[in-house]
C-alpha positions in Angstrom: -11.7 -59.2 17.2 -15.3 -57.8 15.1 -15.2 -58.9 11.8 -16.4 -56.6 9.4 -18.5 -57.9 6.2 -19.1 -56.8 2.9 -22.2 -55.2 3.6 -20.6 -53.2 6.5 -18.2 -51.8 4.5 -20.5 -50.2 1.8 -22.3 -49.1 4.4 -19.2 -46.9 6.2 -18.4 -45.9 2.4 -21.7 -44.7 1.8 -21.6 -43.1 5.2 -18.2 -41.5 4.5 -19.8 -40.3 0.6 -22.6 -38.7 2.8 -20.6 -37.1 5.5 -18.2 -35.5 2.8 -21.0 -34.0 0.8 -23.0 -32.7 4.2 -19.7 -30.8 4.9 -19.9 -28.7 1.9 -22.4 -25.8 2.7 -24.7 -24.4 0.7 -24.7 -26.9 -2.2 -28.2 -26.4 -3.5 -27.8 -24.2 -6.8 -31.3 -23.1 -6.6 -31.2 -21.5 -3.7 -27.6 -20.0 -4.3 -29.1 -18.5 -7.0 -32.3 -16.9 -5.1 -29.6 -14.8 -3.0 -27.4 -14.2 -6.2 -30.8 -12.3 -7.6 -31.6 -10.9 -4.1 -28.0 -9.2 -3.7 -28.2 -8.2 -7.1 -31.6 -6.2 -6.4 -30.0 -4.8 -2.7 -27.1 -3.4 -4.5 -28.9 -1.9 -7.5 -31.7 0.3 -4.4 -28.2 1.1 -3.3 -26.8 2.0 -6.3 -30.0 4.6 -6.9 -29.5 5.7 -3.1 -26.3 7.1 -3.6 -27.1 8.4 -7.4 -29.6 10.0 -5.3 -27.3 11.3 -3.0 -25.0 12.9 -5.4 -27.9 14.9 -7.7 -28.4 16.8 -4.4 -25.2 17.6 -3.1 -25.1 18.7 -6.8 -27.9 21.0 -6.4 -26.4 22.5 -2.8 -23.7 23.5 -5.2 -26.0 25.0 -7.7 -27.9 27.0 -4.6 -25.0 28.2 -2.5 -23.8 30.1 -6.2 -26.8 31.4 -6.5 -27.5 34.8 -5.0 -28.3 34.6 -1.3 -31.6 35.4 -0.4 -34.5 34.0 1.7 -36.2 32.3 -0.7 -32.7 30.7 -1.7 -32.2 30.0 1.7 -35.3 28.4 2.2 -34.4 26.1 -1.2 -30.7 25.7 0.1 -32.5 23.9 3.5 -34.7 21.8 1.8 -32.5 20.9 -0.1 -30.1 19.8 2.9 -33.2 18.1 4.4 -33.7 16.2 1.2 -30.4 15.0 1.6 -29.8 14.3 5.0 -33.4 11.8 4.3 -31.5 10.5 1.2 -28.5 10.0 3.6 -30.6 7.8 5.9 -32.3 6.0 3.4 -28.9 4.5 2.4 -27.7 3.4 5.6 -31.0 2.4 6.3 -30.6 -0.1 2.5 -26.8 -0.9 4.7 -28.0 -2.0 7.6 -30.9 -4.0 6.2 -28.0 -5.6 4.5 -25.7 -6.2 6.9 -28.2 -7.7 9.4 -29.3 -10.2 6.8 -25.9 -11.1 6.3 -24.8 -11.3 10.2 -28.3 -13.8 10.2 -27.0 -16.0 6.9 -23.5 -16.2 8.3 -25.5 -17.0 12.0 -27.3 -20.4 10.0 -24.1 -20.8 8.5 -21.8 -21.0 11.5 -24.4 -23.4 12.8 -24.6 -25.9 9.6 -21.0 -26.0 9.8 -20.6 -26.5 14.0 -22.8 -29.2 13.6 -21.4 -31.1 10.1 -18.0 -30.2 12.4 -19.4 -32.4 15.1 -20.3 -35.2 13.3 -17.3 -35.3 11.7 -15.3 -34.8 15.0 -17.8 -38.3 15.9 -17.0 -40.1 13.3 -13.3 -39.5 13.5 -13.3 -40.4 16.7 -14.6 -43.9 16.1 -12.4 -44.4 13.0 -9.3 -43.8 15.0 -10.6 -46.2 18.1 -11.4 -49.0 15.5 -8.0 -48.3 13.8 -6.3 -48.9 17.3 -8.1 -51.7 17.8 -7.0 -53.3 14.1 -3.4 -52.1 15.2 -3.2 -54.6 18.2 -4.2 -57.3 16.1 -0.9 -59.9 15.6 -0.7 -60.7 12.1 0.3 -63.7 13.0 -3.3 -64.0 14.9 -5.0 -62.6 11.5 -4.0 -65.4 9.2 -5.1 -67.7 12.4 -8.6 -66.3 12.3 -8.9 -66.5 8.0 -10.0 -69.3 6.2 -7.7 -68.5 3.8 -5.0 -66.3 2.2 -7.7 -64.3 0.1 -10.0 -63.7 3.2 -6.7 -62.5 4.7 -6.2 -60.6 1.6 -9.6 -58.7 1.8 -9.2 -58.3 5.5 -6.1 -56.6 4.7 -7.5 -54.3 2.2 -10.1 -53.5 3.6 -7.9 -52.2 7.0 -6.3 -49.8 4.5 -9.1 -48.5 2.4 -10.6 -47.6 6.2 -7.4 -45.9 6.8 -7.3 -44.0 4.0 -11.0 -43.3 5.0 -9.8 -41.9 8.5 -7.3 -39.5 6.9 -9.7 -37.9 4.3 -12.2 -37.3 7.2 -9.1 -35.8 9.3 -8.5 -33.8 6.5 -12.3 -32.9 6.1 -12.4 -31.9 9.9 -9.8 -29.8 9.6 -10.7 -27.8 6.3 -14.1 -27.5 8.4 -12.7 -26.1 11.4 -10.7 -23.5 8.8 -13.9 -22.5 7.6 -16.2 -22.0 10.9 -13.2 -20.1 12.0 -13.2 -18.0 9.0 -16.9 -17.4 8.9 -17.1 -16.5 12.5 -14.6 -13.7 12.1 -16.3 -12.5 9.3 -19.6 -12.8 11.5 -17.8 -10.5 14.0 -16.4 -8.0 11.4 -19.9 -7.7 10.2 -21.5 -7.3 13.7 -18.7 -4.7 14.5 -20.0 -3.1 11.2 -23.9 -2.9 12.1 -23.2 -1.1 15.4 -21.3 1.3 13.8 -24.1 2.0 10.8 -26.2 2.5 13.9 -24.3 4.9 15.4 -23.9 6.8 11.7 -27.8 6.5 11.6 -28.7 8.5 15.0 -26.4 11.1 14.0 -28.0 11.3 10.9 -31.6 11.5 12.1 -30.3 14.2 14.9 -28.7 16.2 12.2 -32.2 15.8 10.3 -34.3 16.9 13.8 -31.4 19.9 13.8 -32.1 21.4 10.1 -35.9 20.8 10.3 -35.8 22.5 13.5 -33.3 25.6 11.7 -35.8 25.9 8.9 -39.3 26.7 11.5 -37.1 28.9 13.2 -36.0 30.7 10.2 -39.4 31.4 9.2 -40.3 32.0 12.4 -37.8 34.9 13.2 -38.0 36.3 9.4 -42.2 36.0 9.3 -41.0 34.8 5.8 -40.1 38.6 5.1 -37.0 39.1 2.4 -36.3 42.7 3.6 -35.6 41.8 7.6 -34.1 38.4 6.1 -31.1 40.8 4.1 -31.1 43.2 6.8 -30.0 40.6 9.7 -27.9 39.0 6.6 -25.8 42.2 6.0 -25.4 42.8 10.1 -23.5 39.6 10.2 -21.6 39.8 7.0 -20.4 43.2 8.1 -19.4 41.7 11.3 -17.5 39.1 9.6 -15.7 41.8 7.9 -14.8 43.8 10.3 -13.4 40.8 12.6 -11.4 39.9 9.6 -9.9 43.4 9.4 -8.9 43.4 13.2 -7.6 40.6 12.4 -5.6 41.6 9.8 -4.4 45.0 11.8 -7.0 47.2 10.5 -8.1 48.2 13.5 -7.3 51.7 15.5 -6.1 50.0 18.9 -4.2 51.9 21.6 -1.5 50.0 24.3 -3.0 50.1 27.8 -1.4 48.1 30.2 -0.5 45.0 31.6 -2.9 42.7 32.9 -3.1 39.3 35.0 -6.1 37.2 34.4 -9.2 38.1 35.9 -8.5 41.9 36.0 -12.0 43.5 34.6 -10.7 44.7 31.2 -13.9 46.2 30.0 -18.0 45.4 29.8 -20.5 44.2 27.7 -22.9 46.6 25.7 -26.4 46.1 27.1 -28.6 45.9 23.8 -27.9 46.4 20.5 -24.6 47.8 19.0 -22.5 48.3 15.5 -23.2 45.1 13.8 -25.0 43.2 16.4 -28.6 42.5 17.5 -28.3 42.0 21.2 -26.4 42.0 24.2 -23.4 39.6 24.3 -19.5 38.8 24.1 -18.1 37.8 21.4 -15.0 36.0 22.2 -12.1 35.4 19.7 -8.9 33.2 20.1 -6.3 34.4 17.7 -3.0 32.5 16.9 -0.3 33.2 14.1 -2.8 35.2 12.6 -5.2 32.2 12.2 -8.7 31.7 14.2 -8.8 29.2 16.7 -12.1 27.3 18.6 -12.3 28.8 21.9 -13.7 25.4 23.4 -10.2 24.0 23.4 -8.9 26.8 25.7 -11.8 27.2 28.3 -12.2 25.3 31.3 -15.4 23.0 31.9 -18.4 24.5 33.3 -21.9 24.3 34.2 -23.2 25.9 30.8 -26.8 27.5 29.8 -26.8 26.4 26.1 -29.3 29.2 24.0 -27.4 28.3 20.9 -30.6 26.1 19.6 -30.9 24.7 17.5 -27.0 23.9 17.5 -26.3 20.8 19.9 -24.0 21.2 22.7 -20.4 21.5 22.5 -16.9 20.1 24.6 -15.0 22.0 26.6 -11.6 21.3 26.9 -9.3 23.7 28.2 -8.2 25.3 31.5 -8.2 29.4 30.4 -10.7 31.3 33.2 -13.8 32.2 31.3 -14.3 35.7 30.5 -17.3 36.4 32.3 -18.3 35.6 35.8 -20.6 33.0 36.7 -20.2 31.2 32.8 -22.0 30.8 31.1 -25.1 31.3 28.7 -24.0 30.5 25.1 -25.9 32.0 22.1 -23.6 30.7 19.3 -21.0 28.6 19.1 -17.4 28.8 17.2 -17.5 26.8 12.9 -20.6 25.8 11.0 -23.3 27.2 13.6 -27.1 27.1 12.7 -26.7 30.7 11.3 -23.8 30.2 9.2 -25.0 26.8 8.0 -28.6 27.3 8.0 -29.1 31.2 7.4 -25.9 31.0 5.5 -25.0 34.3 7.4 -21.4 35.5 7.7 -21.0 35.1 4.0 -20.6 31.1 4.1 -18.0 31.2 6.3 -18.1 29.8 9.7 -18.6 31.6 13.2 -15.1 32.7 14.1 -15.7 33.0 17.7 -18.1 32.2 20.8 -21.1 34.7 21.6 -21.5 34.2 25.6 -23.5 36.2 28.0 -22.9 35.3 32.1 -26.0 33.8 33.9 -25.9 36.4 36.9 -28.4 38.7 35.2 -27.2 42.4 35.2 -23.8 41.0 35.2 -21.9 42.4 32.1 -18.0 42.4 33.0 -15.2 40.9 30.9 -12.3 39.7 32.2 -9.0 38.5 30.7 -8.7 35.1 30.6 -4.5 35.2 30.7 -1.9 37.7 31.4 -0.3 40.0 28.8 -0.7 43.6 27.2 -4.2 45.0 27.2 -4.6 47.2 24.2 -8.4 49.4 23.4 -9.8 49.1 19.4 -11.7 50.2 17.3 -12.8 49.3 13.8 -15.7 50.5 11.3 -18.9 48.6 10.9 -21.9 49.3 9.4 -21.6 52.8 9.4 -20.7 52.5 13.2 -17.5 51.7 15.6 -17.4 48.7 16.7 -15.4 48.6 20.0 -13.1 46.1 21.2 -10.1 45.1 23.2 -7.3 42.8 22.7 -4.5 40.8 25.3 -1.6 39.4 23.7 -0.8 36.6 25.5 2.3 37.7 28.1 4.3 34.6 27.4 3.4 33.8 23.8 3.0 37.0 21.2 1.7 35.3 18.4 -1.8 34.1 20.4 -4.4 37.1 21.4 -7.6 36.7 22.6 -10.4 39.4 21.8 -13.5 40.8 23.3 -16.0 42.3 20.9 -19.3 44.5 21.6 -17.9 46.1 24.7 -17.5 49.2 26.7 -13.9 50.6 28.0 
């Protein structure tokens, strides 16, 4: 049987004080309060980051009241630019911030595996010890004593390192509670950085797209306010006019019936009413509301020309209307010229403007059966000629083909 002295049993207290206070992290006030001032600083740059933020959106607001012209154009994109920097600059301050944290929770995590470990060690020689105590006869205890008050302090002491073991059980277990807790948090906060990276590349590609929108506008209007207002009123009398044969403004005359693919007319080769160049503009109409045309048309190899617009999805399985599909100038919602130029009155681009790659190649085609119907409506001071298919097995969808022949 070991016999256990005096001395041997400060020791194990001391050892058991020692253990308990190492199983606390982060104890040392000073440097608590180092990161206290730290976070404090982090979330104040924040805080001016996103005041930031909202004085420009402000502004936009200010701009896009204002009269439009180029030189408010050009303001309204510098503006966005401004932002869209201010926009990274804050996620940038995030990310700094969550990496830091993902690293103090990383030291963390370790500290508290390791105080785990050596808790997990001692407890495992309490508990062999207290076996070893528990196959002692009593009978052989008071054998081995001198006398009753050895047996008495042998006694006492067996229970004090009892009551020893179970604090340290209960310190191992608050432990593991803790590195479980902090290691989810770790993860939630790793899960967070790669999604503030994400939110960062779009952020700068957005940035590369309105730099990009603003050369090109000065490039195309050689900074000139008069060819600016004359390209602005083209497209806002488009807009118009779409929205009137839309509405059932439009002279249109009843045709026939036609299966998809049928040639239903041709694209105008150059200029025409209330457009600059040759192309299709392609509209999906349903219940009297515009829809994308990307959701209806099948996949295909595609020439994008809509730069400095990205790419989009296609995600249909409606026959384009062109053969050999497709070049895209401009694609359907907040293009480069309705965001950028601010053409089309603010509003977004209602349809797709396509052109097929087979130069020479201008025919349109229906992309579904139905009732083929001929139009016509006024813009600027022209006709601007279009047909229209109303779908043969749903009424309320049409598609339409604008800047064509018939």
């Amino acid at each position: 049987m070991t016999y256990f002295s005096s001395k041997s049993m400060k020791f194990f207290l001391v050892l058991c004080l020692c253990i308990g206070l190492g199983s606390i992290p982060f104890l040392m006030t000073p440097r608590a309060s180092a990161e206290e001032s730290t976070e404090s600083a982090k979330a104040s740059e924040l805080e001016q980051k996103k005041q930031k933020i909202s004085e420009l959106q402000q502004k936009l607001q200010e701009i896009q009241s204002q009269k439009v012209s180029l030189s408010t154009t050009i303001q309204y994109i510098n503006t966005k630019i401004s932002l869209s920097q201010a926009e990274i600059d804050k996620t940038q301050t995030e990310l700094v911030s969550l990496e830091r944290e993902v690293g103090e929770l990383g030291t963390r995590i370790g500290g508290l595996e390791q105080s785990l470990d050596v808790l997990s060690g001692v407890l495992l020689d309490r508990v062999s010890n207290q076996y070893k105590q528990a196959q002692v006869n009593p009978f052989q205890s008071l054998l081995v004593s001198q006398d009753l008050s050895q047996l008495y302090e042998r006694t006492k002491y067996i229970k004090i390192v009892q009551e020893k073991t179970r604090i340290i059980m209960q310190q191992a277990e608050n432990q593991k509670g803790i590195f479980d807790e902090q290691k989810k948090i770790k993860e939630e906060k790793q899960t967070e950085v790669e999604q503030k990276k994400k939110q960062l590349a779009q952020q700068q590609q957005q940035l590369a797209v309105e730099r990009t929108g603003q050369q090109q506008l000065l490039n195309d209007t050689k900074n000139n306010e008069s060819k600016y207002q004359a390209e602005l009123e083209k497209t806002t009398q488009e807009l118009q006019a779409i929205q009137g044969i839309i509405a059932g403004k439009g002279t249109e005359t009843e045709v026939r019936n036609v299966n998809q693919g049928d040639q239903i007319a041709s694209i105008i080769v150059g200029a025409s009413p209330c457009s600059n160049g040759t192309h299709l503009h392609f509209e999906v109409v349903k219940d009297g509301t515009h829809q994308d045309p990307a959701s209806f048309l099948s996949p295909a190899d595609i020439a994008w020309n809509n730069s400095p617009d990205p790419a989009f999805a296609l995600s249909g399985s409606w026959a384009w209307p062109i053969n050999n599909p497709a070049r895209i100038n401009q694609g359907y919602g907040m293009t480069y010229y309705a965001r950028v130029r601010r053409a089309y009155g603010g509003a977004p681009h209602t349809g797709i403007d396509m052109i097929s790659k087979s130069g020479g190649d201008y025919a349109v085609k229906a992309v579904k059966n139905g009732v083929l119907f001929r139009g016509g409506i006024a813009c600027g001071g022209r006709t601007l000629q279009y047909v229209r298919v109303i779908d043969k097995d749903n009424s309320s969808l049409s598609t339409y083909y604008l800047h064509v022949n018939y």
